[in-house]
C-alpha positions as CSV (number, residue, x, y, z in Angstrom):
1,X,97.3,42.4,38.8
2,X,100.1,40.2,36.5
3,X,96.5,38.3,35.5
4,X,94.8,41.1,34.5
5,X,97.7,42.3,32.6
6,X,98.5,38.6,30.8
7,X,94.7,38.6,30.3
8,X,94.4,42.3,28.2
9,X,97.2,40.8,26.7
10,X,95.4,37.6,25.3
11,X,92.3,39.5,24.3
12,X,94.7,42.0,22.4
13,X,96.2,39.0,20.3
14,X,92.7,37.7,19.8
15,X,91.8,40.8,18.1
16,X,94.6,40.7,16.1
17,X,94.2,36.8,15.4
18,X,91.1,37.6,13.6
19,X,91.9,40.5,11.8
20,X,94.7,38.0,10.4
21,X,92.0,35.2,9.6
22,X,89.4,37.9,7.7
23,X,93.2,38.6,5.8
24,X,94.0,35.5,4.8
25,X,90.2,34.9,3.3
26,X,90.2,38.1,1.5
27,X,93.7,37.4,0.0
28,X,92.4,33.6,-1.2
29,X,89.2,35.5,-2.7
30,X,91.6,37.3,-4.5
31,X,94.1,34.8,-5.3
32,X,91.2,32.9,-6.7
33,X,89.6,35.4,-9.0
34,X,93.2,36.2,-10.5
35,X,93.6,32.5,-10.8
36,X,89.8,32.0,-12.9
37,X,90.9,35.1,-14.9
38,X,94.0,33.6,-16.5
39,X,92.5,30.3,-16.9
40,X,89.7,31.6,-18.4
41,X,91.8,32.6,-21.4
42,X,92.5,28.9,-22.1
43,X,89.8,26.6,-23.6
44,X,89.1,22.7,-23.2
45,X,87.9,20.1,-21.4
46,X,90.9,19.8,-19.4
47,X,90.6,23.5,-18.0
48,X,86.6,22.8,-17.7
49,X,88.1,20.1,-15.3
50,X,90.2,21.6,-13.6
51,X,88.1,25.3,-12.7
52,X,85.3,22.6,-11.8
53,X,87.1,20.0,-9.5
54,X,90.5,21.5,-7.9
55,X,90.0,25.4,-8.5
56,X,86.6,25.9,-7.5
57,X,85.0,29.4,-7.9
58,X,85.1,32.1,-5.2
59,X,82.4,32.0,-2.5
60,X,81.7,28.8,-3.1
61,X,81.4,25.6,-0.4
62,X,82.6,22.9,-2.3
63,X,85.1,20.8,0.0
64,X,88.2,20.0,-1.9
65,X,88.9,22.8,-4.5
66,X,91.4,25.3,-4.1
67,X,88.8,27.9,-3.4
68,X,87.8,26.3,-0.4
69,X,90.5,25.4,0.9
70,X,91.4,29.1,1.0
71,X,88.6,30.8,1.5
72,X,87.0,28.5,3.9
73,X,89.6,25.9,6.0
74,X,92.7,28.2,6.3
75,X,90.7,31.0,7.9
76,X,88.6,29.1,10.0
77,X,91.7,27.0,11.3
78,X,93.1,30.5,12.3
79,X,89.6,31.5,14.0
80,X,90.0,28.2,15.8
81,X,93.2,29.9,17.4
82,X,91.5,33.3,18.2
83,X,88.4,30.9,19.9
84,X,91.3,28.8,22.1
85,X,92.9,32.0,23.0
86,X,89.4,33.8,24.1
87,X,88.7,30.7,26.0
88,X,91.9,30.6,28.1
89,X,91.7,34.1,29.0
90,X,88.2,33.7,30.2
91,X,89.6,30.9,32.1
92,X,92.1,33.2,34.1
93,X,89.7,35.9,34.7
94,X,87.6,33.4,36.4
95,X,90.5,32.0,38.2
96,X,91.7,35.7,39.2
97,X,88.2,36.4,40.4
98,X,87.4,32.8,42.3
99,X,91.3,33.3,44.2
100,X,90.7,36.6,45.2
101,X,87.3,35.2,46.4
102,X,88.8,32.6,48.5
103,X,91.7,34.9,49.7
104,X,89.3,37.1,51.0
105,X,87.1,34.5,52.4
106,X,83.9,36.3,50.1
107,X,82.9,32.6,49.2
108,X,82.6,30.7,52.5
C-alpha cells in the first residue's frame, strides 16, 4: 500500500513537472517577443547582429540564441525531469506487483 501511495505521488509531481516546463516555454516566447519589440526600435548593423546571432526569433531552432535556449533547452531539460520521474514510478509499480507475486508464490 505505502508503494501505491509514493507511486500516485510521483505521477502527481509528473503532471505538475510538465505543466511547469509548457510554463517556462510560453514565458521565454514571451520574453522573446517583448525582447524583438524594443530592439526593433533601434537600427544598425550592430542590432541586425545581435537579433540574428544571440537573440534569435521566437519558434525558431537555431542552437545558440537566446530564443532557443529558452524556448527550446530550458523546457526540455525540465521534461527530462518529468520523463526520470515517470520512469521511477513505473519501476516501483513493477516492483510492487513482481513482490506481491513472489510473496504469494503466483510466479513459481
Amino acid at each position: 500500500m505505502a508503494m501505491l501511495v509514493e507511486n500516485a505521488a510521483l505521477e502527481k509531481a509528473k503532471g505538475e513537472i510538465e505543466k511547469a516546463s509548457a510554463n517556462l516555454k510560453s514565458s521565454g516566447t514571451t520574453f522573446i517577443g517583448t525582447l524583438t519589440a524594443t530592439l526593433s526600435t533601434f537600427s544598425g548593423e550592430t542590432k541586425d547582429a545581435l537579433m540574428q546571432y544571440k537573440i534569435g526569433t521566437s519558434g525558431t531552432d537555431k542552437e545558440g540564441t537566446l530564443a532557443y535556449f529558452l524556448e527550446k533547452q530550458i523546457p526540455d531539460l525540465v521534461d527530462g525531469l518529468a520523463k526520470l520521474l515517470e520512469g521511477n514510478r513505473t519501476t516501483i509499480d513493477e516492483s510492487d506487483r513482481k513482490l506481491a507475486e513472489a510473496i504469494s508464490g503466483k510466479n513459481n
